[in-house]
C-alpha positions as CSV (number, residue, x, y, z in Angstrom):
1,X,0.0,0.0,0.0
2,X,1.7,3.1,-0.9
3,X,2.3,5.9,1.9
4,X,0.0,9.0,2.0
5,X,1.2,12.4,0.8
6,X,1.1,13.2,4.2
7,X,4.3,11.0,5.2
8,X,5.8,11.4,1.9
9,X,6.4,15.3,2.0
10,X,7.3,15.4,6.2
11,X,10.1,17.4,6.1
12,X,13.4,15.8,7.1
13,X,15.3,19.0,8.4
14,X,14.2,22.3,10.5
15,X,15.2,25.1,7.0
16,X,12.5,22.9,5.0
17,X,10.2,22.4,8.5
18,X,6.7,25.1,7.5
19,X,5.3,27.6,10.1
20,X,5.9,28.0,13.7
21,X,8.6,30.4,13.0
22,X,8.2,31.7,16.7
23,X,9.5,28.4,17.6
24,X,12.3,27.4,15.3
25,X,13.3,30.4,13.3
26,X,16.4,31.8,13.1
27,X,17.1,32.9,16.4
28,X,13.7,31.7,17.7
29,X,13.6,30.2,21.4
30,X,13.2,26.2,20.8
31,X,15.5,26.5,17.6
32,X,18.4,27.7,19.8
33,X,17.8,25.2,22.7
34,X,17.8,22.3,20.2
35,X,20.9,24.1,18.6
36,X,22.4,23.5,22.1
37,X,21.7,20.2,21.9
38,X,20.6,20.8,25.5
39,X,17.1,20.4,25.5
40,X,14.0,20.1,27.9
41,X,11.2,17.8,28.0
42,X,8.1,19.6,26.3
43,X,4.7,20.2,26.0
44,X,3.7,20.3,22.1
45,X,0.1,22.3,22.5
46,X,-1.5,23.1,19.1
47,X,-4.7,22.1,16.6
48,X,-4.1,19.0,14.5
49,X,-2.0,18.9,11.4
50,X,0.6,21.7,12.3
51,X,3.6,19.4,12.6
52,X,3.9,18.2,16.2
53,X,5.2,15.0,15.6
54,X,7.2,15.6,13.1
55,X,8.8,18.4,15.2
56,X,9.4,15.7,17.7
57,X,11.1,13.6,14.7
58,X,13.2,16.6,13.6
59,X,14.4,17.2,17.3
60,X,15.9,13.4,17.6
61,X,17.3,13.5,14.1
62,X,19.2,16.7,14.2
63,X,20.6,15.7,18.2
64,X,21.0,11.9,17.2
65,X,18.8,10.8,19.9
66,X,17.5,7.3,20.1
67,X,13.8,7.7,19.8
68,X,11.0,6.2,21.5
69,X,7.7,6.5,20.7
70,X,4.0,5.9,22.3
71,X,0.1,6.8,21.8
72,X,-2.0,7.3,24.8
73,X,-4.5,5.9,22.7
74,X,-3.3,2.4,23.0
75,X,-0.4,2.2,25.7
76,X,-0.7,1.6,29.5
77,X,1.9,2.4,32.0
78,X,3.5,-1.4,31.3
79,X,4.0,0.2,27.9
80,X,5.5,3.0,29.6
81,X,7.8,1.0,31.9
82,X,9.0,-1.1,29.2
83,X,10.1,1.7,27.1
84,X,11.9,3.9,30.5
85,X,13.6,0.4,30.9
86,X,15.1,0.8,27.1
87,X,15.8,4.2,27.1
88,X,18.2,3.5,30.6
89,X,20.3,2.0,28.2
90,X,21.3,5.2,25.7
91,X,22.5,7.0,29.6
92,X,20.0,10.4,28.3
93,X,20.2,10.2,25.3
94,X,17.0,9.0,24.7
95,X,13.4,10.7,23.8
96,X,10.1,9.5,24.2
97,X,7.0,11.2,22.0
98,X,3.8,10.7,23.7
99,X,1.4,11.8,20.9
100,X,-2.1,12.7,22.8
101,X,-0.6,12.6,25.8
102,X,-3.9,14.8,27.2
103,X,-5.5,10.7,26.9
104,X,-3.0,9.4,29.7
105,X,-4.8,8.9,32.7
106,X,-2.9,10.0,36.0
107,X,-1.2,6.7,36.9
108,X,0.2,6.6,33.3
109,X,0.9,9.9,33.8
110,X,2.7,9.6,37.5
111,X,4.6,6.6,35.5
112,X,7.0,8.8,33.6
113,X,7.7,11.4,36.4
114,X,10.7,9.7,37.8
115,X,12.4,8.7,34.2
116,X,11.8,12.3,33.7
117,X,13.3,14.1,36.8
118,X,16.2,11.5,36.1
119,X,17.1,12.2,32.8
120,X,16.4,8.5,31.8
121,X,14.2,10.3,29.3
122,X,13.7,13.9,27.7
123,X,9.9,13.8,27.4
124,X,8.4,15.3,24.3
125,X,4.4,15.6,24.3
126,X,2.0,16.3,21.4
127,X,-2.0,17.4,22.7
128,X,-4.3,19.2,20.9
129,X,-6.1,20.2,24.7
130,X,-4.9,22.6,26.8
131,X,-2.5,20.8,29.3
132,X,-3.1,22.7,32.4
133,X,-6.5,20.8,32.4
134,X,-5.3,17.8,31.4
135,X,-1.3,17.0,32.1
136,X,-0.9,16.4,35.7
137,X,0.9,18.8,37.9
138,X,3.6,17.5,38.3
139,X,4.6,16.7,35.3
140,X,3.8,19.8,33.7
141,X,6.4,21.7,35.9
142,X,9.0,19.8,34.8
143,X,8.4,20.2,30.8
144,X,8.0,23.2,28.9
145,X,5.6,24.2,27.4
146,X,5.5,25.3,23.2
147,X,2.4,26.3,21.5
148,X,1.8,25.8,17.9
149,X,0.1,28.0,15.6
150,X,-2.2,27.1,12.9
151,X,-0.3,26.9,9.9
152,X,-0.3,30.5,7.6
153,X,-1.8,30.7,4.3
154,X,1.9,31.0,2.8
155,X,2.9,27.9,4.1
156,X,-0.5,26.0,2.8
157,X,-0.1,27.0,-0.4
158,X,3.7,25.8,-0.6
159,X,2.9,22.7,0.3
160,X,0.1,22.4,-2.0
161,X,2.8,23.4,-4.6
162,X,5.3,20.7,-3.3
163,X,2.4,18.2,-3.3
164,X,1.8,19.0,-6.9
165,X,5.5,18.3,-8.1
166,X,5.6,15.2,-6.4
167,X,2.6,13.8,-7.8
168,X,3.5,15.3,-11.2
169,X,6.9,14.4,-11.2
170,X,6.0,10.3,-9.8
171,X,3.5,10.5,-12.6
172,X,2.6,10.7,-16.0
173,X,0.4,13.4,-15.4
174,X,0.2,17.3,-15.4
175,X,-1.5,18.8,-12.5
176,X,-2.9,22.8,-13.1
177,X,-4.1,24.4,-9.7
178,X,-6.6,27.1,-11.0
179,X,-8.4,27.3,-7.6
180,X,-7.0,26.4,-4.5
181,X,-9.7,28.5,-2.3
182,X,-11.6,25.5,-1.6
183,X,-8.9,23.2,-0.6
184,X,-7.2,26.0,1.9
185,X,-10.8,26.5,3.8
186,X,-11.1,22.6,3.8
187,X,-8.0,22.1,5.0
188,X,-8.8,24.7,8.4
189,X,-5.1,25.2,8.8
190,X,-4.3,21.5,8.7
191,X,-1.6,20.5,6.8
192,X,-2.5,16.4,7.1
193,X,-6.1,17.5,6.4
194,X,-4.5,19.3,3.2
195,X,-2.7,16.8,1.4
196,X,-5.7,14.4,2.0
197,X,-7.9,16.2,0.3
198,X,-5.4,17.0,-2.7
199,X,-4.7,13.6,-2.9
200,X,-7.9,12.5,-2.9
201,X,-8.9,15.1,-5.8
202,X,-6.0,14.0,-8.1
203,X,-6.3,10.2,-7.5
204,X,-10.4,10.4,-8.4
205,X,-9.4,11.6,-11.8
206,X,-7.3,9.9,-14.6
207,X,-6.9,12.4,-17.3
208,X,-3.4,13.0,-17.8
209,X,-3.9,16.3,-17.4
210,X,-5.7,17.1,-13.9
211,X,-7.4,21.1,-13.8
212,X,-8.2,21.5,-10.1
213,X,-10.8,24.2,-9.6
214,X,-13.1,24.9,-5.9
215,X,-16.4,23.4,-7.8
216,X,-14.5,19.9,-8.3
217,X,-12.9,19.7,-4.9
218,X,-16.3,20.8,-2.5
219,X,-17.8,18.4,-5.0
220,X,-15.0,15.3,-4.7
221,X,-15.0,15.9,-0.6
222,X,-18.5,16.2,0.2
223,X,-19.0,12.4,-2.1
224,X,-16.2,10.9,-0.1
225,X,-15.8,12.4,3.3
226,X,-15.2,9.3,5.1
227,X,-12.3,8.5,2.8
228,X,-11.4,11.9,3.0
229,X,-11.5,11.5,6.6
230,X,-8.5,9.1,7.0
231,X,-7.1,10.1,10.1
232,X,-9.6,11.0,12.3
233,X,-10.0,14.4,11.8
234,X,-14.1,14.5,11.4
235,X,-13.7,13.9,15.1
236,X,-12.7,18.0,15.0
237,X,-15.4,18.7,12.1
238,X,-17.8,17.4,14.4
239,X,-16.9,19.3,17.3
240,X,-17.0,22.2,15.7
241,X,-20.9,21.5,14.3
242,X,-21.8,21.0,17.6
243,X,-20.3,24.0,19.2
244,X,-21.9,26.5,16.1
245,X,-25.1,25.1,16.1
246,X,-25.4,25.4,20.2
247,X,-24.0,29.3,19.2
248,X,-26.8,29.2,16.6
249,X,-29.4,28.4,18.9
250,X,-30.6,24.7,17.3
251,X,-30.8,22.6,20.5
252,X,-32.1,19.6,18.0
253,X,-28.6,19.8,15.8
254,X,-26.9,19.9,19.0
255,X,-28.0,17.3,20.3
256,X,-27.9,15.1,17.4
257,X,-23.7,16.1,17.2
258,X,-23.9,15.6,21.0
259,X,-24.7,12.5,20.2
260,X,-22.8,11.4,17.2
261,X,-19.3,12.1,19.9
262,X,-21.4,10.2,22.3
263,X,-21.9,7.4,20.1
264,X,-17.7,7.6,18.9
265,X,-16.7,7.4,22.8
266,X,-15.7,11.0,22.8
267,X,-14.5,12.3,26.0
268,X,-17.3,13.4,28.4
269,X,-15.0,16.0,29.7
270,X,-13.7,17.2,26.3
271,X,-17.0,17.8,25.4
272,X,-18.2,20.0,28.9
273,X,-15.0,22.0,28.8
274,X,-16.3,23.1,25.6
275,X,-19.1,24.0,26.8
276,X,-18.3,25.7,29.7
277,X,-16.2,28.4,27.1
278,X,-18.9,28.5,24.8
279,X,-21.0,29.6,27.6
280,X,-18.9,32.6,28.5
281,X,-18.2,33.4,25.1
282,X,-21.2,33.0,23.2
283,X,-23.5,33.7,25.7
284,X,-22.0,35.9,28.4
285,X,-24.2,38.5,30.2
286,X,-27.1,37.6,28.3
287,X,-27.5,35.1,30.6
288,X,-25.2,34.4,33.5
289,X,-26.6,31.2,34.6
290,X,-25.6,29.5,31.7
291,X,-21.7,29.9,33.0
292,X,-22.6,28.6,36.4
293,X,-24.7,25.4,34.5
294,X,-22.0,24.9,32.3
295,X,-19.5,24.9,35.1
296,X,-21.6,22.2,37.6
297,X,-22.5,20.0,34.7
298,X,-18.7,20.3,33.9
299,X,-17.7,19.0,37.5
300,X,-21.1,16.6,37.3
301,X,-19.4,15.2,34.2
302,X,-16.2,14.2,36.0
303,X,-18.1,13.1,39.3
304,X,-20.3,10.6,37.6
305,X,-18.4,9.9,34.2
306,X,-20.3,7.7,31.3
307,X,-22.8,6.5,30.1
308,X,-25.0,9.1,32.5
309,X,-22.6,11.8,31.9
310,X,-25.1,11.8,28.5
311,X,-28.0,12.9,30.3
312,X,-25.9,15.9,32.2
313,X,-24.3,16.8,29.1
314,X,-27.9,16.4,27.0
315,X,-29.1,18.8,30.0
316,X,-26.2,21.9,29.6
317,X,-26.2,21.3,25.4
318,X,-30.0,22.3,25.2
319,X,-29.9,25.2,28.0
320,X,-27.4,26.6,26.5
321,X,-28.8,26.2,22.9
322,X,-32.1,27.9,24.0
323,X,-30.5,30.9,26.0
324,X,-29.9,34.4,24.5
325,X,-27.0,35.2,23.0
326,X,-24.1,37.5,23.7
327,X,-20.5,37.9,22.7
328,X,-19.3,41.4,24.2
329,X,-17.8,39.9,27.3
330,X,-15.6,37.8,24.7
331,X,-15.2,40.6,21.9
332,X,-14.5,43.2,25.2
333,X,-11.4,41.6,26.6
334,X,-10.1,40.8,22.3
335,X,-10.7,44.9,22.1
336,X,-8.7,45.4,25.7
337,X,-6.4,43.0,24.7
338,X,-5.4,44.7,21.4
339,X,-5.1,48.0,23.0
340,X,-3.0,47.2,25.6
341,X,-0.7,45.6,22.9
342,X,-0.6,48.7,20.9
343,X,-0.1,51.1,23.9
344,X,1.9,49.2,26.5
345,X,2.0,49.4,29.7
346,X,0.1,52.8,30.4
347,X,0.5,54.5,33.6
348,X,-2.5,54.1,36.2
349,X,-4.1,57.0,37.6
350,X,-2.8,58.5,40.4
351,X,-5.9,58.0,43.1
352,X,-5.8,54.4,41.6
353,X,-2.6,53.1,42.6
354,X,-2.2,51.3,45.9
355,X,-0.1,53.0,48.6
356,X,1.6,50.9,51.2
357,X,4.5,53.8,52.0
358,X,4.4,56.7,53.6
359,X,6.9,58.1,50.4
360,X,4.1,56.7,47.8
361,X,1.4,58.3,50.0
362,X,3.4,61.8,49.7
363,X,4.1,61.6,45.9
364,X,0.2,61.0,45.8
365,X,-0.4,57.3,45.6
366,X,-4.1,57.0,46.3
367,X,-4.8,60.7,46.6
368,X,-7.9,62.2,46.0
369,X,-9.7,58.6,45.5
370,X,-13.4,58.2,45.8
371,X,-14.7,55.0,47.7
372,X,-17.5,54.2,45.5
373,X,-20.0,53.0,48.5
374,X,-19.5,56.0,50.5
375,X,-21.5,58.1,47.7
376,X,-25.1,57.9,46.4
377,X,-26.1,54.6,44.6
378,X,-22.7,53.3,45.3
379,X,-20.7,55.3,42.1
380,X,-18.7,58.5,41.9
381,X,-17.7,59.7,39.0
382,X,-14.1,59.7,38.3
383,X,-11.3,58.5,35.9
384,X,-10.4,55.0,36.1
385,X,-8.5,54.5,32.6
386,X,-5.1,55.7,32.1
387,X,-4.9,59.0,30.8
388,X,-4.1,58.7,27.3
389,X,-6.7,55.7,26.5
390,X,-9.5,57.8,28.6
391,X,-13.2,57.1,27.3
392,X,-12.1,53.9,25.4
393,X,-15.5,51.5,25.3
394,X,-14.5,48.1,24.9
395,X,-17.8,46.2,26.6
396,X,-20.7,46.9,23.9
397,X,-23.8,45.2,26.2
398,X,-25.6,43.3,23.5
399,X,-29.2,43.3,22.3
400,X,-31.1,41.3,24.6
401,X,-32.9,41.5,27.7
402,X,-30.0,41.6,30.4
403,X,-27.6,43.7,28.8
404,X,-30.4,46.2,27.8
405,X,-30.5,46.9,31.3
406,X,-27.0,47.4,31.8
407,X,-26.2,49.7,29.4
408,X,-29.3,51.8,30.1
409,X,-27.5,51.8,33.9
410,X,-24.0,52.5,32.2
411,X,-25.5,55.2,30.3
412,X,-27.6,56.5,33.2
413,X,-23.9,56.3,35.4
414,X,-21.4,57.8,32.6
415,X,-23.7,59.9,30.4
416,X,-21.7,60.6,27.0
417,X,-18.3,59.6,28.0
418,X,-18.3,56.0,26.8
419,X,-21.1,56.0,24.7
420,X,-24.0,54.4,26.1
């Protein structure tokens, strides 16, 4: 059977290695360590198809490191053991990739912690969850951390381009890209998901010449979306169905994704996590109880696990399908965010600013500040934001019932100055 595109094209140095040039650039912080050749056991955090593993592979090629290699899919901590008791053999100079390592329960997890405090092993670890919910204490403190980016636009369609001269140049065929809109959308930043989808464009046709336009590809992958789906990645299709049409207010396609992850053994606490952000970001203020729901049900999830985990999570998917909607808690803090990016670090007022000494008190450290509850309705007017970003509005209350009624009290507070 002949190896997918996928393997094929993986890069076999860090120059021809695409994207996460914040990582191994020239000059960039893991490129240096593994120039070293002195490097830490890591956390690989970042979506599917963006090259952890074959990071990990690049890492024990270019410091000739004997290389282990595990899924917490299918190995227990004998698998574990067995492997530490190899690795002792190459005296640290050994690396073990956990790919999913966010699937390790804590014992498997506890298993490695001595190998790595020893140095029997540099750890490498690939997840596509955050770790700090998932990779035990620990352990985490004793790896750092990278995140990967989603791949750029520039580095898709060089691929695509490299994908096309291999097949062309293996072949008897000539391959035209006319449109490559479709395939870059499809491929969500996924480089795996990308070469998938061109290979399973150009191996449906058998013209020797091969025109590859956005009608023939949505048409080829929506035909043959389970072969298309080769290595699991509907798993992340179907996650995000679920989470847009709970955003979209359709409890009954909701549930019906709810249950499709149900029915593929997805984890019960992947799935409340999610819903516990969606909660604060899609809903917000509209509707405060949803946080709180989401938040029990998430620690109902893990108290009770499956199969009646299904009900809880059947319970939180349709509340928070039928409540209001609201994003400006989510798009205030991206608007802060920015801003404080742009400005740096601003000086705060000076009635603001705590003062422990009796030097700060007489340079005016707290001077002249108002104690909101000793005033009418609990508010005073004064200037909170620094100076030079004074009367910025970054929380927009949205248009529902809730946040009506706060910004007819923000307005009724702060008349004109943030535009209520």
């Amino acid at each position: 059977m002949p190896k997918p595109l996928a393997e094929i094209l993986r890069p076999d140095s860090l120059d021809t290695y695409l994207g996460q040039r914040h990582l191994v650039g020239e000059n960039a912080v893991l490129r240096k360590s593994i120039e070293s050749g002195n490097i830490p056991s890591m956390i690989l955090w970042g979506p599917p198809g963006v090259g952890k593993t074959t990071l990990a592979l690049l890492i024990a090629k270019q410091l000739n490191r004997v290389f282990f290699t595990l899924s917490a899919v299918s190995s227990g901590v004998k698998d574990v053991r067995a492997v530490i008791e190899q690795a002792g053999k190459a005296q640290g100079d050994a690396i073990l990739f956990i790919d999913e390592i966010h699937r390790f329960s804590k014992s498997q997890q506890d298993s490695l912690l001595a190998a790595v405090e020893k140095g029997i092993i540099t750890l490498i670890g690939a997840t596509t969850e955050n770790p700090s919910f998932e990779v035990i204490s620990p352990l985490l403190s004793r790896c750092q951390v990278y995140i990967l980016k989603e791949l750029e636009v520039e580095d898709l369609v060089l691929l695509l381009e490299k994908a096309r001269e291999h097949v062309e140049n293996n072949s008897a065929r000539k391959i035209t890209i006319k449109e490559n809109e479709a395939l870059l959308r499809i491929s969500g930043g996924d480089a795996r998901k990308l070469l998938n989808a061109f290979e399973l464009v150009t191996g449906s046709q058998q013209d020797t010449h091969i025109e590859i336009n956005n009608a023939i590809v949505l048409d080829l992958i929506q035909q043959n979306l389970v072969l298309y789906d080769k290595s699991g990645e509907m798993h992340y299709d179907i996650i995000s169905a679920f989470i847009k049409s709970v955003r979209g207010s359709d409890p009954n396609a909701a549930v019906y994704y709810l249950a499709r992850m149900i029915e593929a053994g997805e984890d019960a606490k992947f799935i409340a996590r999610r819903l516990v952000i969606l909660a604060a970001e899609d809903i917000g203020n509209a509707n405060p109880n949803a946080l709180l729901l989401a938040t029990e049900g998430f620690q109902a999830v893990n108290l009770i696990g499956m199969p009646e985990s299904r009900i809880i999570l059947s319970q939180i998917t349709t509340y928070l399908a039928c409540s209001p909607k609201s994003n400006a808690a989510y798009m205030a803090i991206g608007k802060a965010q920015k801003v404080v990016r742009q400005t740096g670090d601003l000086p705060v007022p000076l009635p603001l600013r705590n003062a422990p000494t009796k030097l700060m008190k007489e340079v005016g450290y707290g001077k002249d500040y108002k104690y909101a509850h000793d005033f009418p309705g609990s508010f005073a007017w004064q200037e909170f934001l620094p100076e030079k970003i004074s009367g910025t509005t970054f929380y927009d209350p949205g248009d529902n019932a809730r946040e009506k009624e706060q910004r007819t009290r923000l307005k009724a507070l702060w008349k004109s100055k943030y535009g209520y």
